[in-house]
N, C-alpha and C positions, 0 to 999 in steps of 0.2 A: 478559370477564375481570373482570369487576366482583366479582362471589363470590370473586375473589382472598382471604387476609387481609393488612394491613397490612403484617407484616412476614414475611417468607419467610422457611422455612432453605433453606441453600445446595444440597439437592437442587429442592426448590421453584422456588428462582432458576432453575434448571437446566433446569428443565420451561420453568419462563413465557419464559427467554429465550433459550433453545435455545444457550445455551452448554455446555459442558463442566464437571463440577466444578471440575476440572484447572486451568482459563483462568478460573478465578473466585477460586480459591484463589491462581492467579499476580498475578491482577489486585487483589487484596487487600494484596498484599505492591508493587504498585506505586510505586516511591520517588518518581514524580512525580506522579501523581494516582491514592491508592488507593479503590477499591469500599471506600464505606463502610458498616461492619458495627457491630455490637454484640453485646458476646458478654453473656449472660445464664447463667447457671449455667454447664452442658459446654456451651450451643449458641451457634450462629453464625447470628445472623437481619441480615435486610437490610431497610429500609426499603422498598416498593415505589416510592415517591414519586422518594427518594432515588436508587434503582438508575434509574430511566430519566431523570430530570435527571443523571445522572451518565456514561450511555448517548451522550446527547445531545453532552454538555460532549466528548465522546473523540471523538464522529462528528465535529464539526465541527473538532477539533482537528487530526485526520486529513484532512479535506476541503481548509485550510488547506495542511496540509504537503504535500498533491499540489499544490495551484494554487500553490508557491512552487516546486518544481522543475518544472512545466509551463512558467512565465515561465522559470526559467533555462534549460532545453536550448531554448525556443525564440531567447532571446537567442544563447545560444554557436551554434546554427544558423544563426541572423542576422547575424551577425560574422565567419562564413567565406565568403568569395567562391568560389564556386562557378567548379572548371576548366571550363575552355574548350576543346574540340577545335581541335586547330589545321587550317586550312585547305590548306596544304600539301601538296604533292605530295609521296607519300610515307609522309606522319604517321601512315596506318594501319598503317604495317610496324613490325614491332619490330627490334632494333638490328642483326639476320643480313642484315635485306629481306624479312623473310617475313612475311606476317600472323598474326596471332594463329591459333596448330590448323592452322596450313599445316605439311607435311613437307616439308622438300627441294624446294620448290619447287612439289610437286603440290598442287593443290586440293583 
């Protein structure tokens, strides 16, 4: 991909990074971190440099936000004590006498 040029238009981008227009033109308009562009006359070129440090900067962003909700359901997991079967004579009957899928009595 080296014969790349420097800066792409946004079909280009599209080709090299198998995004969508659509999700390029979203990712543009990004109020927290936007694909940065430069428009030049009517076009819209992207620096290549820039697009995959920028690629990068989102993956790891993203990477982060999964290993902070990974740590939290493993905590709230870790914080309920897990029930216990009771040993009792009985405890497998539900509140009739019957066991759970038992009719009237039959098996």
């Amino acid at each position: 991909m080296s014969d790349l040029p420097t800066y792409l238009s946004i079909p280009q981008l599209a080709q090299y990074s198998g995004l969508s227009r659509a999700t390029l033109y979203r990712r543009m308009a990004d109020p927290v971190d936007p694909l940065p562009v430069f428009h030049v006359k009517r076009r819209t070129l992207v620096r290549r440099a820039e697009f995959d440090a920028w690629l990068e900067r989102l993956r790891r962003r993203e990477e982060d936000r999964v290993a902070r909700f990974v740590a939290q359901m493993s905590a709230a997991l870790s914080s309920t004590a897990p029930r216990r079967r009771s040993s009792a004579p009985g405890a497998d009957r539900g509140p009739r006498g019957r066991r759970p899928g038992e009719l009237h009595g039959r098996v």
